[in-house]
N, C-alpha and C positions, 0 to 999 in steps of 0.2 A: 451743702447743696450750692451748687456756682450759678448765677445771677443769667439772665442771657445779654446776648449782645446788646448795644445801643442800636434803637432805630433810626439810619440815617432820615434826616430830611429832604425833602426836593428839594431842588435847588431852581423852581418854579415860585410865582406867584399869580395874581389875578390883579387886572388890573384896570380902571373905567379909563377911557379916552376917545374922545368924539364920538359919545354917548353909546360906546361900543366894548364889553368885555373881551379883552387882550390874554393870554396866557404868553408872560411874559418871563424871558432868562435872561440869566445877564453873563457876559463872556468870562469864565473863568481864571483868574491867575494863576499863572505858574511859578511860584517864585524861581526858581529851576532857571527857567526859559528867560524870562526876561532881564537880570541881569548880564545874563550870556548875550541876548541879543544887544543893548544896549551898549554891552562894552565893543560886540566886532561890528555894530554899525559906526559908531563915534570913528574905530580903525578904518572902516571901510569908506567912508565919507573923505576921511583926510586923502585915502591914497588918491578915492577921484580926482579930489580938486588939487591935488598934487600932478596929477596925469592930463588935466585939463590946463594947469598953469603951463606944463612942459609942453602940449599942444601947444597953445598959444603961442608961448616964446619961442618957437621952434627950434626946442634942445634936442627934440626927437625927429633922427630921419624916416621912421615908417610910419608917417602918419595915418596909412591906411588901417596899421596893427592898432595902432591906438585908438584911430575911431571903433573900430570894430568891438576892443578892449572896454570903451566908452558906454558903449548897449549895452554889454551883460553887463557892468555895473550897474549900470543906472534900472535894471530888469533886477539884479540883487538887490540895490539899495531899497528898491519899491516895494519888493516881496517883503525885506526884514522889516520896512518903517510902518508897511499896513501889520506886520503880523503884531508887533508891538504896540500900534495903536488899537487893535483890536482888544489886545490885553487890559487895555487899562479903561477903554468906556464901550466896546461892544455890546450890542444887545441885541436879540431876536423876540418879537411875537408874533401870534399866530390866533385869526378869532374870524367870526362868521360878522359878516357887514353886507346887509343888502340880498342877501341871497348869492354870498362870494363868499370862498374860504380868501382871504387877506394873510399874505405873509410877508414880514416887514424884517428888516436886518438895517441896524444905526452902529454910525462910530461917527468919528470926529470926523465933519467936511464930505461924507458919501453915508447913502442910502442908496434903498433899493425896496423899493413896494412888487409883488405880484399878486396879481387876481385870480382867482381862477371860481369857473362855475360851480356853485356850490353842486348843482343835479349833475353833471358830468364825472366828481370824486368818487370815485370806486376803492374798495378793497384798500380804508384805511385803517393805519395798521402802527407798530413800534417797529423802528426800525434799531437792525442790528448792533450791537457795540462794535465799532472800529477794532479796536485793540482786544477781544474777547480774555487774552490771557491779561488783562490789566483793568478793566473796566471799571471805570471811576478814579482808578487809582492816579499816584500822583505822577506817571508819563504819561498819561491819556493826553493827546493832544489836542488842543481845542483851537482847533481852523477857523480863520475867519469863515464865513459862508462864500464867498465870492471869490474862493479859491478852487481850481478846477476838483472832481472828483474828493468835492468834500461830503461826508456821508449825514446823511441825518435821522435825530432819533425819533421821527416822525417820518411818514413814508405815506404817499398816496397813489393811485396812477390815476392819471390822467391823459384821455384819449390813449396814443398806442406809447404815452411816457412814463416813468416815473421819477414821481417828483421828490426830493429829499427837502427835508424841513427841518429846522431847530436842531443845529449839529452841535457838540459837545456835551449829551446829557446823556446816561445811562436809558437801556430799554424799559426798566420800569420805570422811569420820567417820560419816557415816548410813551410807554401804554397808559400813564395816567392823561396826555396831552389827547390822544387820540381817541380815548373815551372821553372826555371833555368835549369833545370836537362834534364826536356823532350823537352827540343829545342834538346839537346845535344844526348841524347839517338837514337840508330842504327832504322832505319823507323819498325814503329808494335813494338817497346817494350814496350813501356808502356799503350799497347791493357787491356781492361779487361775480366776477369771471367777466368774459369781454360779451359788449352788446353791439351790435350794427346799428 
């Protein structure tokens, strides 16, 4: 007779902070990812200041190509130096403070807190796996939050939006966040369909 699987664990915890229960993740590593990025940012950085020293000394006659060259670097180098920082002290939580759902995203030198009315959250829910043919697995990518059209595995709408929350977790880590959530949530918020 064969044994069954192992039961993954969340990759969630609970956690007290200004006198307030957090469910709190912490940003995933990829070992994959981050030596790859590591090694073409170190390349990608020399070429800058190699293209900023030729600026300078003006070894280059198209200065205008170079400025221009100058942005999407520096638009590159930002993308790969947050994604890599995110790798290594990212964290999101998410908890009821005040009569607010609170959702907080940390790395190293940026944050970003949102409020939102706990009576206004409607139709919360687990939101989708990004990668459904990989979910959890080890290409699953894990977005900073504060990257456009990053998905999240919590989902709420609020007013005519919806909101995505705590990206990089599996749908059953959203449905256990989001059942978490609406014990906590003010009576009737988390009602569905739209109200006037």
């Amino acid at each position: 007779m064969q044994g069954f699987e192992p039961l993954p664990r969340a990759r969630l915890s609970i956690e007290a902070d200004e006198g307030t229960e957090w469910v709190v993740s912490r940003a995933r590593r990829n070992w994959f990812v981050i030596p790859f990025l590591a090694f073409w940012l170190t390349l990608w950085t020399g070429g800058g200041f190699a293209a900023i020293g030729a600026l300078i000394s003006g070894e280059i006659g198209d200065r205008l190509f170079i400025g221009l060259w100058l942005v999407g670097w520096a638009a590159g180098w930002i993308f790969a130096a947050s994604w890599l920082a995110w790798q290594f002290g990212g964290r999101t939580q998410i908890g009821m403070r005040g009569g607010a759902l609170e959702y907080r995203w940390r790395m190293l030198l940026l944050s970003r807190t949102r409020r939102y009315d706990g009576h206004e959250v409607r139709r919360l829910r687990a939101g989708r796996a990004s990668w459904p043919w990989n979910a959890g697995g080890f290409m699953q990518p894990n977005y900073p939050p504060f990257f456009p059209m990053t998905p999240g595995s919590v989902q709420f709408d609020y007013g005519g939006r919806t909101i995505n929350a705590m990206p990089g977790l599996d749908e059953a880590e959203g449905n256990m966040i989001a059942e978490w959530l609406a014990k906590r949530l003010p009576a009737g918020a988390s009602g569905t369909g739209w109200q006037n």
